[in-house]
C-alpha atoms as a printed R data frame, in Angstrom:
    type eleno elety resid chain resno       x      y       z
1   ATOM     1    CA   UNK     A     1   0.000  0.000   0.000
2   ATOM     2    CA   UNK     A     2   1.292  3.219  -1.204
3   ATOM     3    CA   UNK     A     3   2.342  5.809   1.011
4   ATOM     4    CA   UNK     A     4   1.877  9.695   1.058
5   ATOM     5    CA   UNK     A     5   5.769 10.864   1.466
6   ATOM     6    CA   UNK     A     6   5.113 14.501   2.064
7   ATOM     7    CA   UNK     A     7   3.787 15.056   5.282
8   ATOM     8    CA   UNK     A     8   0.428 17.909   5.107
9   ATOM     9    CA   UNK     A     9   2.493 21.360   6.009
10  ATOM    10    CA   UNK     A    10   1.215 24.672   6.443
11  ATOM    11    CA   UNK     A    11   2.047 25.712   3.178
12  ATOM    12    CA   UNK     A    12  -0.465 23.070   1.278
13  ATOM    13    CA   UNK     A    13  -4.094 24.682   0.428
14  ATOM    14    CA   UNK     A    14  -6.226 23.272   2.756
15  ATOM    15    CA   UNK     A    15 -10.231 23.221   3.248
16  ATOM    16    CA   UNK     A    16 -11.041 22.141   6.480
17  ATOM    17    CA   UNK     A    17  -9.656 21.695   9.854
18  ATOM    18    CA   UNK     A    18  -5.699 20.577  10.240
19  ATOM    19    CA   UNK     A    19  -6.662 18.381  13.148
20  ATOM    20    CA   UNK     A    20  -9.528 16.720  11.382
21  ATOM    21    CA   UNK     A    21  -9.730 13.196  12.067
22  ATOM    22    CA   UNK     A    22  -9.732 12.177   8.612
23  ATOM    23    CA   UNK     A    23  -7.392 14.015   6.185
24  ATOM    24    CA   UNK     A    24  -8.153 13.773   2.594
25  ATOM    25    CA   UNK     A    25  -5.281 14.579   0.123
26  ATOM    26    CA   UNK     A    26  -5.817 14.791  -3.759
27  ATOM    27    CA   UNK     A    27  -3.114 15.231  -6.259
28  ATOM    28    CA   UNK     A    28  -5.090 16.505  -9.241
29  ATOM    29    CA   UNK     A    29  -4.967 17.840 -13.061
30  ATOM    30    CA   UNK     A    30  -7.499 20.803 -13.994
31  ATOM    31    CA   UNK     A    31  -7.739 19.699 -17.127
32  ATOM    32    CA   UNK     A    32  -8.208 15.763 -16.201
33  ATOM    33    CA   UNK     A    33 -11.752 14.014 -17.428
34  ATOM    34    CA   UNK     A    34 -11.458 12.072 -14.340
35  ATOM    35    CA   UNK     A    35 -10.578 15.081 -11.752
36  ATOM    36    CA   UNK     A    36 -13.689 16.832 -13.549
37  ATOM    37    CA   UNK     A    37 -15.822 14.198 -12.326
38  ATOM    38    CA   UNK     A    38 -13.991 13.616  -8.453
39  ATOM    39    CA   UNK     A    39 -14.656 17.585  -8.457
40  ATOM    40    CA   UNK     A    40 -18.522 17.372  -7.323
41  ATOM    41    CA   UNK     A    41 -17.638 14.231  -5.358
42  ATOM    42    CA   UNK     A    42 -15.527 15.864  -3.235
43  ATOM    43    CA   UNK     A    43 -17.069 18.935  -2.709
44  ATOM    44    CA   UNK     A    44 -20.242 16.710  -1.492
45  ATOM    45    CA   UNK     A    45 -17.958 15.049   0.706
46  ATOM    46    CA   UNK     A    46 -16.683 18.098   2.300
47  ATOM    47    CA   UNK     A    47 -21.051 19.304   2.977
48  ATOM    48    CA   UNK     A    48 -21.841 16.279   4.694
49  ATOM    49    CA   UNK     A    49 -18.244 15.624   7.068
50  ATOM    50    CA   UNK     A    50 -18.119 19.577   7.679
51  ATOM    51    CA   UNK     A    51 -14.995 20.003  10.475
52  ATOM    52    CA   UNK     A    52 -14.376 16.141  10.362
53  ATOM    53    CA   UNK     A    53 -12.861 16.281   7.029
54  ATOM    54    CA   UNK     A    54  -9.308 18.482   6.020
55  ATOM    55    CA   UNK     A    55  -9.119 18.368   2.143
56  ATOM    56    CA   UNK     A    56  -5.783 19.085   0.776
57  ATOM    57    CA   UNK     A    57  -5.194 19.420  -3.180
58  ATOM    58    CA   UNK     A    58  -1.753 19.345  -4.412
59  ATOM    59    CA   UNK     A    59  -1.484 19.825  -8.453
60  ATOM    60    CA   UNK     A    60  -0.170 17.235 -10.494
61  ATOM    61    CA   UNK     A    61  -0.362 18.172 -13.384
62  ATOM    62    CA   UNK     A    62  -0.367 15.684 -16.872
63  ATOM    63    CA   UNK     A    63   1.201 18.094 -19.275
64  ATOM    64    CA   UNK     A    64   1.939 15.183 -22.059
65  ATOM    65    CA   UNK     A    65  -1.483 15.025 -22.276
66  ATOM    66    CA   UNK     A    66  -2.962 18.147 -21.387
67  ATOM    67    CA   UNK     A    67  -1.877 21.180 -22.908
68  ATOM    68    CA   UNK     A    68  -3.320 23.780 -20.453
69  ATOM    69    CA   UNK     A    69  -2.892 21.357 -16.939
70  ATOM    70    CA   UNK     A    70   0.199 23.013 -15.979
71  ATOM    71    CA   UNK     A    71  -0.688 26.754 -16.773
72  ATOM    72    CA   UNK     A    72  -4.349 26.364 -15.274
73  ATOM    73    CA   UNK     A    73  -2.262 24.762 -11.612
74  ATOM    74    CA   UNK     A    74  -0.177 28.323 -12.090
75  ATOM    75    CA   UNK     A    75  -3.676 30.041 -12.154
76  ATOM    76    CA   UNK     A    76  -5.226 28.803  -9.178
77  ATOM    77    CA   UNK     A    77  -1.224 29.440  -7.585
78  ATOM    78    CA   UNK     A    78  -1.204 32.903  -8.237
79  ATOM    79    CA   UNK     A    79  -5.052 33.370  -6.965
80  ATOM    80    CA   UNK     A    80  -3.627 31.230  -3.377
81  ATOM    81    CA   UNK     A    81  -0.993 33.447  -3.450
82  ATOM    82    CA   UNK     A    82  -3.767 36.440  -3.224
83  ATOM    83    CA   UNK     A    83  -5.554 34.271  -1.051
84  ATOM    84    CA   UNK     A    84  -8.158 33.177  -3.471
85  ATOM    85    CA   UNK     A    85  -7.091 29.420  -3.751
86  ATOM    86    CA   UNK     A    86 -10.291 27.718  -3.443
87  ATOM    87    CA   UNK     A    87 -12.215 30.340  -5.429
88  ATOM    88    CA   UNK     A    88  -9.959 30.024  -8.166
89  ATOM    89    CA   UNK     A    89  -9.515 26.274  -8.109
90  ATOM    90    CA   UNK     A    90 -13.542 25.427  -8.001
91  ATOM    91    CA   UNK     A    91 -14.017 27.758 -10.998
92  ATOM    92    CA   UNK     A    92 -11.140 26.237 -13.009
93  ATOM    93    CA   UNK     A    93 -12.926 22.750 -12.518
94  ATOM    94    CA   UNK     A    94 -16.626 24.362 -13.279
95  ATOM    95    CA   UNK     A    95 -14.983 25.303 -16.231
96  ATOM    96    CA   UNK     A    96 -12.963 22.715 -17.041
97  ATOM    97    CA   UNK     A    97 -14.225 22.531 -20.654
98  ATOM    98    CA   UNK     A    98 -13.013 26.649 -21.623
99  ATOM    99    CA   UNK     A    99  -9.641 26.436 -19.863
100 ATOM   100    CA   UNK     A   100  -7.204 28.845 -21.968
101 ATOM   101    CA   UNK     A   101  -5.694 31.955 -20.964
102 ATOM   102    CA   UNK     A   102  -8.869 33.404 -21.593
103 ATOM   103    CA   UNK     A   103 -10.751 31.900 -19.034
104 ATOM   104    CA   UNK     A   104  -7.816 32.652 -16.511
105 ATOM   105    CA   UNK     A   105  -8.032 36.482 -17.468
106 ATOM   106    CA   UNK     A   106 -11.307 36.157 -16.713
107 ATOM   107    CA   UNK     A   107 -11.580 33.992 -13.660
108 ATOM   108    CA   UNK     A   108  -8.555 36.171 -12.011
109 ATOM   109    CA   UNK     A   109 -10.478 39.337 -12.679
110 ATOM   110    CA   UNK     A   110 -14.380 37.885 -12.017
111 ATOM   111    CA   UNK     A   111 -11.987 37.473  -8.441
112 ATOM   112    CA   UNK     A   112 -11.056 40.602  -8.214
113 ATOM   113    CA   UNK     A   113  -7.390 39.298  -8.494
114 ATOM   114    CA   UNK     A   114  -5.004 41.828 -11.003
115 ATOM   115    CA   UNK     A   115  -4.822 40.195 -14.357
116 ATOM   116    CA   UNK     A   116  -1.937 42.257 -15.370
117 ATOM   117    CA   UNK     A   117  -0.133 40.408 -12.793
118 ATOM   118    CA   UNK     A   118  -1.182 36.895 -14.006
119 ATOM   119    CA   UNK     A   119   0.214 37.560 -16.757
120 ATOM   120    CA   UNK     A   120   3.468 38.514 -15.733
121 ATOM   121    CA   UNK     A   121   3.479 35.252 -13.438
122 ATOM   122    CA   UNK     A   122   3.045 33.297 -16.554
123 ATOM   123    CA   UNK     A   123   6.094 34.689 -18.220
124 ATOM   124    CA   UNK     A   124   8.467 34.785 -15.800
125 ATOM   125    CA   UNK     A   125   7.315 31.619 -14.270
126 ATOM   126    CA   UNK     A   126   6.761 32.425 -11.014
127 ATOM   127    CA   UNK     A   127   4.676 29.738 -10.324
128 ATOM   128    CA   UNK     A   128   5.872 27.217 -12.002
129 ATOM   129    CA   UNK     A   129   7.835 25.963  -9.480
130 ATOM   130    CA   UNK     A   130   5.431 25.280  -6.219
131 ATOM   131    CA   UNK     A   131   3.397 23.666  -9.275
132 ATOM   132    CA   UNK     A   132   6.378 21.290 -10.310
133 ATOM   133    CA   UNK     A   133   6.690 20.773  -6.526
134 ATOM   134    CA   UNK     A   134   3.882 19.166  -6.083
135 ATOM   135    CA   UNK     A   135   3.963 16.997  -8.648
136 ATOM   136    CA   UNK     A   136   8.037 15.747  -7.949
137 ATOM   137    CA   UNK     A   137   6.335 14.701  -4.387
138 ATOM   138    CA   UNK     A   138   2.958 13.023  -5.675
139 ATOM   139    CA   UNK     A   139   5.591 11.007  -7.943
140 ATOM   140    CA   UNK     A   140   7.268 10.441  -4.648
141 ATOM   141    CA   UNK     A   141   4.497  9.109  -3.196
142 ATOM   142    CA   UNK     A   142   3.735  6.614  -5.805
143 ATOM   143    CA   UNK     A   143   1.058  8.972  -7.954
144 ATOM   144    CA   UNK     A   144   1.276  8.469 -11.279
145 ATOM   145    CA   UNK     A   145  -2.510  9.636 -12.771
146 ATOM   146    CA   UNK     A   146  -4.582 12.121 -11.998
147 ATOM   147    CA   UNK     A   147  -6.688 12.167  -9.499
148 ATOM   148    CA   UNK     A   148  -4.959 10.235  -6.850
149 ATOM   149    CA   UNK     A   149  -6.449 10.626  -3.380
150 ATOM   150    CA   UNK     A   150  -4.444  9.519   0.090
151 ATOM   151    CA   UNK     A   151  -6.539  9.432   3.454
152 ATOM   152    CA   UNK     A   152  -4.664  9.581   6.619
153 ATOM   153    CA   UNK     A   153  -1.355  9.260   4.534
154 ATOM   154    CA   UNK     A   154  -2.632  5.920   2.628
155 ATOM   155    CA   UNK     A   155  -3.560  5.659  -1.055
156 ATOM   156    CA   UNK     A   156  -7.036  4.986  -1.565
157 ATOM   157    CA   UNK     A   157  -6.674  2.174  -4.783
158 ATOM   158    CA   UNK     A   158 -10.691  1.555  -4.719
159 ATOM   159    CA   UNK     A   159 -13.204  3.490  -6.708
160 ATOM   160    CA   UNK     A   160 -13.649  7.141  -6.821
161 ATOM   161    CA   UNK     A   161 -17.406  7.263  -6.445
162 ATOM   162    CA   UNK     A   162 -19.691  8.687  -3.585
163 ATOM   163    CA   UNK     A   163 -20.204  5.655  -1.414
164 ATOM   164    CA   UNK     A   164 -16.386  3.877  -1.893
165 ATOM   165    CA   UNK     A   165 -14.969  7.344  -1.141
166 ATOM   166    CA   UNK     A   166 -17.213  7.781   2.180
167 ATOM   167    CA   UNK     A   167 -16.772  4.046   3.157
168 ATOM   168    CA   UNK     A   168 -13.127  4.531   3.159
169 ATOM   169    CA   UNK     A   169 -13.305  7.903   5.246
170 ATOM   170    CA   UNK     A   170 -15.548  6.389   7.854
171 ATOM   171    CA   UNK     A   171 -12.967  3.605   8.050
172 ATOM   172    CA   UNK     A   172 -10.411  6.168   8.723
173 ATOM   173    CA   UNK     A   173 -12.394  7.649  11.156
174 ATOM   174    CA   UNK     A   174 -13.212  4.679  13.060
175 ATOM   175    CA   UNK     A   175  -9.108  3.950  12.844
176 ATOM   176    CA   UNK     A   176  -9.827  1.294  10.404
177 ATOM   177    CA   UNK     A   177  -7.994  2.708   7.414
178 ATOM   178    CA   UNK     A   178  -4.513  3.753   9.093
């Protein structure tokens, strides 16, 4: 059984209380079919556990196979860095079919975040390196498609739907799954 190697820090973008007795971790592609689909999942998750549940995303992003993954991770970067994480990454996913740098003009500035300095991100890269990060310690910790969830530190390997999902956090909870 896999393994997550990088411990949840302070610096991750985290939903939820750190002390939550189940910690959900996904290492996820904006652009990925599958992530698109874990997207609502999740966020029905996060309704019905409330403060039992800490959600962490880290952005792994599949750039051999989709062409906007890695700039749409250095969108949602530069709106955590502004402290619009979770704004920005919801709307990437609710718009997962328009991503371009369009839609990040737009989302940044629908934000109130200042596009001009998106744009300056992109070209000198300034994000491009928490994005590649994450991804160097998902491969780390065994990921190697998108999404990849860990709960309490242990790759979930079972189906990504409602129930399995829920099952295997109310193992956790119980102590079952660590």
């Amino acid at each position: 059984m896999a393994k997550l190697k990088i411990p949840v820090t302070s610096s991750d973008h985290v939903a939820g209380p750190e002390q939550a007795a189940v910690t959900l971790v996904e290492y996820g592609d904006y652009q990925c079919p599958g992530c698109g689909e874990a997207y609502p999942i999740v966020k029905e998750l996060q309704r019905n556990r409330g403060q039992s549940l800490c959600f962490v995303f880290r952005n792994f992003p599949l750039t051999e196979v989709h062409s906007h993954a890695e700039a749409a991770a250095e969108t949602a970067e530069f709106a955590g860095a502004h402290g619009k994480f979770w704004g920005m990454h919801d709307a990437l996913f609710e718009n997962q079919d328009m991503l371009g740098a369009e839609l990040y003009s737009a989302l940044a500035e629908s934000l109130g975040l200042p596009v001009g300095e998106l744009g300056a991100a992109f070209r000198a890269g300034t994000y491009r390196p928490r994005v590649r990060n994450d991804l160097a310690g998902g491969v780390r910790s065994g990921v190697s498609g998108t999404p990849t969830f860990f709960i309490n530190g242990v790759r979930h390997d079972a189906s990504l739907d409602f129930d399995t999902l829920s099952a295997a956090l109310d193992a956790a909870a119980s102590g079952a799954g660590r």
